[in-house]
C-alpha positions as CSV (number, residue, x, y, z in Angstrom):
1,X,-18.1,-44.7,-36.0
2,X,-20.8,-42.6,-35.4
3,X,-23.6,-42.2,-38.0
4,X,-23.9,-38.3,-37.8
5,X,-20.4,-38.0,-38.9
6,X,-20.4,-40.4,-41.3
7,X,-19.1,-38.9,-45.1
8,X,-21.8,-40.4,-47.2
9,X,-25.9,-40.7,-46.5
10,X,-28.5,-42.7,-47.6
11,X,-30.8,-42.1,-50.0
12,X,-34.5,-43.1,-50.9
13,X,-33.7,-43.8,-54.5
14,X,-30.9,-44.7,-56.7
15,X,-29.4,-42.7,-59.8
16,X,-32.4,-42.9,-62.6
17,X,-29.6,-44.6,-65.4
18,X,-28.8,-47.4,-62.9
19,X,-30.5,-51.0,-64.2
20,X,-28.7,-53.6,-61.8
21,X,-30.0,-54.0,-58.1
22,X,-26.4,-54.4,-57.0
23,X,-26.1,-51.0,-57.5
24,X,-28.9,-49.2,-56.8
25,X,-28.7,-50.5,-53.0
26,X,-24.8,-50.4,-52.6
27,X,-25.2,-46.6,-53.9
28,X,-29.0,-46.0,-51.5
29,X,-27.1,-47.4,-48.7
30,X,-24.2,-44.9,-49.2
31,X,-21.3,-47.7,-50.0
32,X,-20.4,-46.3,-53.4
33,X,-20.8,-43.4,-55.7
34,X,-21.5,-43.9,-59.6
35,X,-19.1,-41.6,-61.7
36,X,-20.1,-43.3,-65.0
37,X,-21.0,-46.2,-66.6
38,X,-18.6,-49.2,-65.3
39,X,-17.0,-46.5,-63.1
40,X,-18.0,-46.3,-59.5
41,X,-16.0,-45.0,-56.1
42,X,-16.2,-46.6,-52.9
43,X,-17.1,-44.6,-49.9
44,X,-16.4,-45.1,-46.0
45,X,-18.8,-48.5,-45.7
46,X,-17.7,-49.9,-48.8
47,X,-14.6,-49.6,-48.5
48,X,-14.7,-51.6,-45.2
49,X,-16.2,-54.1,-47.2
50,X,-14.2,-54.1,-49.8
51,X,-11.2,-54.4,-46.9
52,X,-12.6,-57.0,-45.3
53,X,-13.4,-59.3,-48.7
54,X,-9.6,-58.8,-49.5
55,X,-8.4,-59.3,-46.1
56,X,-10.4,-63.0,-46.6
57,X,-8.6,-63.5,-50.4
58,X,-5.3,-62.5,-48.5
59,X,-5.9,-65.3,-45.9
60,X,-6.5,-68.0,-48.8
61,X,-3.8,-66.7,-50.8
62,X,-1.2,-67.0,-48.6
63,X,-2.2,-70.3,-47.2
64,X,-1.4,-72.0,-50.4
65,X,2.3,-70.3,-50.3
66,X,1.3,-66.7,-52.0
67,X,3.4,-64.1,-52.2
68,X,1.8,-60.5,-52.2
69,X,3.3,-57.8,-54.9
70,X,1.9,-54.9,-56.6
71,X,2.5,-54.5,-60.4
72,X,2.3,-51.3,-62.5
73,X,-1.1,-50.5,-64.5
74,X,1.1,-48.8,-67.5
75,X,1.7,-51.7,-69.6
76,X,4.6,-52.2,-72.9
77,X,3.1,-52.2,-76.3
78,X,6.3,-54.4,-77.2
79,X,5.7,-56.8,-74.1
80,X,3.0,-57.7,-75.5
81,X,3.1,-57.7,-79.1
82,X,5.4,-60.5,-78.5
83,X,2.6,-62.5,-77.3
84,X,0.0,-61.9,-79.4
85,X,-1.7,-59.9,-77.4
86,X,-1.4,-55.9,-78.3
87,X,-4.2,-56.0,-81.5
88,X,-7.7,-54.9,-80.8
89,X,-8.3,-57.6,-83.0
90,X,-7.4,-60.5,-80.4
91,X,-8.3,-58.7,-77.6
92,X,-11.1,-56.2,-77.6
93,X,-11.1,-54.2,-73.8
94,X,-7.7,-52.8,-74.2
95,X,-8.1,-49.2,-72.5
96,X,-4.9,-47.5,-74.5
97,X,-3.2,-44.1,-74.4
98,X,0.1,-42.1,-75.5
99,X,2.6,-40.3,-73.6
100,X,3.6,-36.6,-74.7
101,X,6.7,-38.4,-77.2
102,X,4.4,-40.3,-79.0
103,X,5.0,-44.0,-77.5
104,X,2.0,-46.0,-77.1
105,X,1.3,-47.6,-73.7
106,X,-1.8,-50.0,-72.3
107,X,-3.4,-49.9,-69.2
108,X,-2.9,-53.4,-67.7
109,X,-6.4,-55.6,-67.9
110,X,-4.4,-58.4,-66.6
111,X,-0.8,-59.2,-65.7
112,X,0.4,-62.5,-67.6
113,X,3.1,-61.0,-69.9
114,X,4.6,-58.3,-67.3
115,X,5.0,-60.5,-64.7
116,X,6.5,-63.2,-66.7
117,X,8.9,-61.1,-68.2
118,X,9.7,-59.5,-64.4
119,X,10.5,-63.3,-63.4
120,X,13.3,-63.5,-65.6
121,X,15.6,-61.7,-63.3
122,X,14.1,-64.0,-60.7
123,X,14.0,-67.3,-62.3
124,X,17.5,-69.4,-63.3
125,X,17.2,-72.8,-61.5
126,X,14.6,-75.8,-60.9
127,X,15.8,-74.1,-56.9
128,X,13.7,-71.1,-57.8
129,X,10.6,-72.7,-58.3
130,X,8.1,-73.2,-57.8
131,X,6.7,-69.2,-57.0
132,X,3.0,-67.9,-56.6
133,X,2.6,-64.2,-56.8
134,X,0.0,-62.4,-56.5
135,X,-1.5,-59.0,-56.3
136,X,-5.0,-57.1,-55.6
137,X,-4.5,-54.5,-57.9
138,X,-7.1,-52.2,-60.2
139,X,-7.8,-53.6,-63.8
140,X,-8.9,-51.6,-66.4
141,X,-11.6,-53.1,-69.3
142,X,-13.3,-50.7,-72.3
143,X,-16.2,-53.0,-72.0
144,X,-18.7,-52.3,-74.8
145,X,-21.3,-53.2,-71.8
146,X,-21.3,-52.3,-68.5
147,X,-24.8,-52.3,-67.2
148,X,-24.1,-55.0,-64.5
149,X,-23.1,-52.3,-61.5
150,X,-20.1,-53.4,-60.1
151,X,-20.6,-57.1,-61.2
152,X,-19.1,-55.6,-64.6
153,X,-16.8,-52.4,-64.2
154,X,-14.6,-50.5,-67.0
155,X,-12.7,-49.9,-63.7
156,X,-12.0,-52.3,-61.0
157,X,-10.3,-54.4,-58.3
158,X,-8.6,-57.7,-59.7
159,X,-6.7,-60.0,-57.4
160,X,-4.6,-61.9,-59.9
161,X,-1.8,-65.4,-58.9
162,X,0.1,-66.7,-61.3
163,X,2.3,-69.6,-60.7
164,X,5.0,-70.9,-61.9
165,X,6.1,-74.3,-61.7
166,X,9.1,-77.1,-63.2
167,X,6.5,-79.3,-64.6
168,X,3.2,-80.1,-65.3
169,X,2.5,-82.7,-62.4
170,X,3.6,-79.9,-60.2
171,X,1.6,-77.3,-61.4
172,X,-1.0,-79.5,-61.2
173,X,-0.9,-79.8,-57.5
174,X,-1.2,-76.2,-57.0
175,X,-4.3,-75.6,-59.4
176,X,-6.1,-78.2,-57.1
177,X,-5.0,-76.5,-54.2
178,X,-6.5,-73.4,-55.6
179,X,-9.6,-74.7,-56.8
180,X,-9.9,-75.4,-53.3
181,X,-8.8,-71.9,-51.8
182,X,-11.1,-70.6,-54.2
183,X,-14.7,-72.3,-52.8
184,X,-13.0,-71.2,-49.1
185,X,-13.4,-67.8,-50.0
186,X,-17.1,-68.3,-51.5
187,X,-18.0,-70.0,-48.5
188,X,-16.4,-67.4,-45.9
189,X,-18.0,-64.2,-47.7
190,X,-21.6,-66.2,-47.6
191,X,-22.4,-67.5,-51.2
192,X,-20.5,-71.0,-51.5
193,X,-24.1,-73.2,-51.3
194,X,-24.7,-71.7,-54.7
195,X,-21.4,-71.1,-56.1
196,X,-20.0,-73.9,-58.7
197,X,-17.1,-74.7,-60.3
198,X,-17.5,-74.9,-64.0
199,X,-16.0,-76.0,-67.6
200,X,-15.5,-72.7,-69.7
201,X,-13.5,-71.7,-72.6
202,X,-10.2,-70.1,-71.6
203,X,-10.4,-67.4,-74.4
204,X,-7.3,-65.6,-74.9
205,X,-5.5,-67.1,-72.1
206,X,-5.9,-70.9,-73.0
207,X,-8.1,-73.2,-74.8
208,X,-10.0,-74.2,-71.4
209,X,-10.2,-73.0,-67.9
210,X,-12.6,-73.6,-64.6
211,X,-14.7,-70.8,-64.4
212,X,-16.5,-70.1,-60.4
213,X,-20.0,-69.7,-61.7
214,X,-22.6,-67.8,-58.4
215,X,-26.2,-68.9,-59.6
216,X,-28.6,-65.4,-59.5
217,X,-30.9,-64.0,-62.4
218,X,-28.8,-61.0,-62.9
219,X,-25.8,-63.2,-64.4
220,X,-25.0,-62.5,-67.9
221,X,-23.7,-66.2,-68.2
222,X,-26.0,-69.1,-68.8
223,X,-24.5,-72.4,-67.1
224,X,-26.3,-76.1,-66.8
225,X,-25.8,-77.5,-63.2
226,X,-25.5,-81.0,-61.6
227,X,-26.6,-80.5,-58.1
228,X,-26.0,-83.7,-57.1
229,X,-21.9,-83.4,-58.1
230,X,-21.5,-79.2,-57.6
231,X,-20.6,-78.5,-60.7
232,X,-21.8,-77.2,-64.0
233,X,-20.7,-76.5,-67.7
234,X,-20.5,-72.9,-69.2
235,X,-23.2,-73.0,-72.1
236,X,-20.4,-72.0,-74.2
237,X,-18.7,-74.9,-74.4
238,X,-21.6,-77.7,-73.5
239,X,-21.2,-79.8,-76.8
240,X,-24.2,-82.8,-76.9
241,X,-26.4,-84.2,-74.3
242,X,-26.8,-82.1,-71.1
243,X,-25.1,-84.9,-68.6
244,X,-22.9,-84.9,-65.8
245,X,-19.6,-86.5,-66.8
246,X,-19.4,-87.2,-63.3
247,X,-22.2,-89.0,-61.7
248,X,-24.4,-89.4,-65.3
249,X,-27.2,-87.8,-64.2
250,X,-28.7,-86.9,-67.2
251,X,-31.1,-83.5,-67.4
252,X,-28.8,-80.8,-66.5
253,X,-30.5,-77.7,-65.0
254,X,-30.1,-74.8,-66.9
255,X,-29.2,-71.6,-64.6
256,X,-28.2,-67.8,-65.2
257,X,-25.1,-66.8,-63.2
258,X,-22.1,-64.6,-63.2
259,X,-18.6,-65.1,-63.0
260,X,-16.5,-64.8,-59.5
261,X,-13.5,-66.5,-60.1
262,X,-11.9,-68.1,-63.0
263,X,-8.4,-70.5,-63.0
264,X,-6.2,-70.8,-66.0
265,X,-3.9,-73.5,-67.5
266,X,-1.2,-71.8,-69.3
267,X,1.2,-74.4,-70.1
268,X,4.2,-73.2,-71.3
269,X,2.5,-70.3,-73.6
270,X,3.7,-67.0,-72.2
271,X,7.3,-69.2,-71.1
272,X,8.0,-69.6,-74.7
273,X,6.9,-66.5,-76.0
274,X,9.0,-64.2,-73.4
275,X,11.6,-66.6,-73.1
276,X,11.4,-68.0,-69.3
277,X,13.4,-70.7,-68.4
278,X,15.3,-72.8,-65.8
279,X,18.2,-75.2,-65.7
280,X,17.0,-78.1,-64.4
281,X,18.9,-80.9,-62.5
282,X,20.8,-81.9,-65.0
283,X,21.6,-79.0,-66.4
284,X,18.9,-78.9,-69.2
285,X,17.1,-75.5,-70.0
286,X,13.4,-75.9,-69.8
287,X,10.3,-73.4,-70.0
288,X,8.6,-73.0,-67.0
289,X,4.7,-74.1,-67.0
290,X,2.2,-71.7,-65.6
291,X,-1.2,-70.7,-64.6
292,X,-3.2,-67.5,-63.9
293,X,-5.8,-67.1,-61.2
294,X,-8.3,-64.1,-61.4
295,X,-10.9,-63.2,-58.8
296,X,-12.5,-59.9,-58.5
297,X,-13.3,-58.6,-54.9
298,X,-15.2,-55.6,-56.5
299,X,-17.4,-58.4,-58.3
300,X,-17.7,-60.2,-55.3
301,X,-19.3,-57.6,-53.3
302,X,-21.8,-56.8,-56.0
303,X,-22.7,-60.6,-56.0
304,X,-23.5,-60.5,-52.4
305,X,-25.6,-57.5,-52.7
306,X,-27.2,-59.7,-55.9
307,X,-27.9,-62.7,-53.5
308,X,-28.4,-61.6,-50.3
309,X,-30.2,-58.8,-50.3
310,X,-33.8,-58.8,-49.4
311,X,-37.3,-56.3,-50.5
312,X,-35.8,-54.3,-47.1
313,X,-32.4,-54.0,-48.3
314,X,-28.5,-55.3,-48.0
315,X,-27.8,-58.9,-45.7
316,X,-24.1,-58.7,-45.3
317,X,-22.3,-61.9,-44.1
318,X,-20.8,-61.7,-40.7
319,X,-17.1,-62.0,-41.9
320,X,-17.3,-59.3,-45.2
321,X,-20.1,-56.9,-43.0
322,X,-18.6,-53.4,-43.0
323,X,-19.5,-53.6,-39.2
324,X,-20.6,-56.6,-36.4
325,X,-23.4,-54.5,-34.9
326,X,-25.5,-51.0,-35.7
327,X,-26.4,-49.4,-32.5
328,X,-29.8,-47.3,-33.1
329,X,-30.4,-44.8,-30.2
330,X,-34.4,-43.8,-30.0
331,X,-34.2,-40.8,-28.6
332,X,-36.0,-39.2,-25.5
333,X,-37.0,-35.9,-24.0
334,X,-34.5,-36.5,-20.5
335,X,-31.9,-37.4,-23.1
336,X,-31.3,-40.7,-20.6
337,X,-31.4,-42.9,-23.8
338,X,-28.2,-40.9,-25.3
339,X,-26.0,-41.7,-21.8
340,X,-26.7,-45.0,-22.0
341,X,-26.4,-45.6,-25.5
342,X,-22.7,-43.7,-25.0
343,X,-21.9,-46.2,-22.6
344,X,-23.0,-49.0,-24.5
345,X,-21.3,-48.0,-27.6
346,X,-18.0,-47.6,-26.1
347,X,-18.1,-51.0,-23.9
348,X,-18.5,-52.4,-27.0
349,X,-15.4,-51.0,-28.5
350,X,-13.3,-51.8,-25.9
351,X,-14.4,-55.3,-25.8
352,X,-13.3,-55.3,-29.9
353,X,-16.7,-55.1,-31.5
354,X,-17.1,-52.6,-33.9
355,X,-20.0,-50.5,-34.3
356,X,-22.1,-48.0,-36.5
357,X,-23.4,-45.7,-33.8
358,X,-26.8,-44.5,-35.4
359,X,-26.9,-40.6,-33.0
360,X,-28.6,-39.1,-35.4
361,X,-32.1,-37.2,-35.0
362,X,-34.6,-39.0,-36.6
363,X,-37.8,-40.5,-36.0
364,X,-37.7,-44.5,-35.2
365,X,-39.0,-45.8,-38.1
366,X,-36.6,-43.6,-40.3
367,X,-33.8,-45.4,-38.4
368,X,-35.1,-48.4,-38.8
369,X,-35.6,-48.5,-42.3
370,X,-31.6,-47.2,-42.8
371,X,-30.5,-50.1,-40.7
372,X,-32.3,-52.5,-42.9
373,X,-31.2,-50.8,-46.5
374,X,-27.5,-50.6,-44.8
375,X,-27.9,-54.6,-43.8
376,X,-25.1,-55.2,-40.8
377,X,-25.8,-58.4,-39.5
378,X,-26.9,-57.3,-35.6
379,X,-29.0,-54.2,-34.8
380,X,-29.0,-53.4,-31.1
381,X,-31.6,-50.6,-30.3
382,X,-31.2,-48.8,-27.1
383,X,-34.6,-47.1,-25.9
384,X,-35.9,-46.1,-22.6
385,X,-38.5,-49.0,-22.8
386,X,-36.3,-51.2,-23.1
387,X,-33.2,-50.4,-20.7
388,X,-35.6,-49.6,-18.2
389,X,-36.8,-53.3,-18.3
390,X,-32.9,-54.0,-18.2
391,X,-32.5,-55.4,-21.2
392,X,-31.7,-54.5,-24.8
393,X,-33.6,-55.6,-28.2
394,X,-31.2,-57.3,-30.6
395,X,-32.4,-58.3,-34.0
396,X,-30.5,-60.4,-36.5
397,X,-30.8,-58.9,-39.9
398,X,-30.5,-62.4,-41.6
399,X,-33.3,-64.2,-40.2
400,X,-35.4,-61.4,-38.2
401,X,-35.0,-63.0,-35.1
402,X,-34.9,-60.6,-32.0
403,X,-33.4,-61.5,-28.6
404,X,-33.7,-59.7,-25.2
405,X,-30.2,-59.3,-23.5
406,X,-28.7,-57.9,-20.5
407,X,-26.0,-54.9,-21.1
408,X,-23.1,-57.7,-19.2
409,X,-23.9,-59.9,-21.7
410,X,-24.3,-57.6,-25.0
411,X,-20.5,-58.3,-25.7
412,X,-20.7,-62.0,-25.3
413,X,-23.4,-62.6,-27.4
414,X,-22.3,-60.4,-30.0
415,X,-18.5,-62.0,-30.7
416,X,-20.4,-65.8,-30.1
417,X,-23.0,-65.0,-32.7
418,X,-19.8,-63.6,-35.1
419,X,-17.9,-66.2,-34.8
């Protein structure tokens, strides 16, 4: 991609009503556009992101025997009454409308009840089981708060399993193996050293859960850490002294943080309610035992930006960057620079690398400062003092450090530093 074609710009300062730092650099660095409060749009860069974060949650998913399927966002007042579920008085978020004849209809803030009730024509024998679906699908939340950026939307991306297993031991297994899938994916988009799994409340899914629990100051959770063991307790449900259960160290830190990932034990709750059952091998009906497993990409990305940002700007992680390298061009009078810096840029597409081509005309240090705020992990710049020397300048936007290669080896050392 080339930067003067690019659909959105940078911009020296963020929208005057935005608090959170997520969003102020996502929307400077021209990744999304704020339509309101808890509603933003994502725009070319951040969409890659996005792409790329869900690629990574598709990866995980599936490993653990995921099946991908896309729900609708219209829910059934009925479904749901059946549960529990419908009053604003057990569940506060609900964003609910009416069609033209008067029927009254939710817009889906999760997927437990549909889903359950859609595996009934699926479901008949201990054969069928177990099954893990999932879906990456938009949620929608009337949050009386939403002054988090995309940490906290009204509006956003969910990716949502649910399982559904013959027994407890069996569903058992699986929640371990997604405890597991779950710190992969913290660790492959860059914030697993300070991401822990933690006790919480299951509110009106379950009586517990495991919350994923990112330590930053601009996390509306408080949570007391053992460092020692990785884990922590939500300070909603730390009853007595503030020890590790685990290891007994005693002095628990106390940390704010925000919420990536949470894991559910359902039991046989939303079974019983809609009626899903199997014939087991002998013949006997039982209700199938669940569990729900949320995890918002949208959130994710704001976390990052949260955590990994600097005073300069965005520090994407290699895998989630929205591209591997930014190619700056510093222009010159014989217009030698732009040839090159043509023939670098596609060399390096050729070879697989993708590329933010900055052609635009600007002064250096204007460049320079757009490359920071945008935050892809390599920045090659390709100026006549340095080509003439044959070499290019590569900086690492993590760590600062700058290396002096030669144009054969600009494609090597890009894809070994990426891997």
């Amino acid at each position: 991609m080339k930067q003067s074609q690019l659909l959105s710009k940078t911009r020296k300062e963020a929208p005057k009503d935005e608090a959170s730092k997520n969003a102020e650099l996502l929307i400077r660095a021209g990744f999304i556009h704020k339509e309101m409060a808890g509603v933003y749009s994502f725009l070319p860069l951040g969409l890659r992101v996005l792409n790329r974060v869900n690629d990574i949650i598709r990866e995980e998913m599936n490993a653990i025997g995921g099946q991908e399927i896309l729900l609708t966002t219209l829910q059934d007042r009925e479904l749901w009454e059946k549960t529990g579920r419908w009053s604003d008085e057990v569940v506060d978020n609900w964003f609910k409308t009416k069609l033209k004849s008067g029927t009254e209809l939710g817009l889906g803030f999760t997927h437990e009840e549909p889903l359950t009730a859609l595996m009934k024509n699926h479901v008949r024998s201990f054969r069928d089981l177990p099954l893990y679906p999932y879906q990456i699908q938009t949620k929608f939340r009337n949050e009386m708060r939403a002054k988090s950026g995309i940490m906290r939307g009204r509006e956003f991306l969910m990716k949502d399993l649910y399982s559904f297993s013959r027994d407890e031991k069996e569903h058992s297994l699986f929640y371990e193996k997604a405890k597991l899938a779950y710190m992969s994916i913290f660790d492959k988009v860059g914030i697993g050293e300070m991401t822990y799994i933690t006790s919480a409340s299951g509110g009106t899914f379950s009586k517990y859960s495991d919350e994923f629990q990112t330590i930053t100051d601009a996390g509306e959770d408080t949570v007391y850490v053992c460092e020692g063991c990785k884990i922590a307790i939500n300070g909603e449900v730390l009853e007595g002294k503030k020890e590790c259960h685990n290891c007994r160290l005693s002095d628990l830190k106390e940390r704010k943080a925000v919420e990536v990932g949470n894991i559910f034990n359902l039991g046989i709750r939303f079974s019983e309610a809609l009626n899903l059952t199997y014939l087991d091998e002998e013949g006997k009906e039982k209700f199938v035992v669940m569990g729900s497993y949320g995890l918002g990409p949208t959130r994710l990305i704001g976390t990052i930006a949260e955590t990994l940002s600097d005073k300069d700007g965005l520090v994407w992680p290699k895998r989630v960057a929205p591209f591997d390298v930014h190619l700056v061009e510093i222009s010159d009078e014989n217009n030698e620079v732009r040839k090159v810096s043509e023939r670098v840029y596609s060399m390096l597409k050729k070879r697989g690398v993708e590329v933010l081509f900055d052609d635009r005309e600007l002064r250096a240090g204007e460049k320079f400062k757009d490359s920071d705020l945008i935050g892809i992990p390599l920045r090659l710049i390709v100026s006549k003092k340095t080509f003439d020397g044959g070499l290019f300048e590569v900086k690492e936007r993590a760590s600062g450090k700058i290396s002096m290669i030669k144009e054969d080896d600009l494609c090597g050392f890009a894809r070994d530093y990426l891997k």
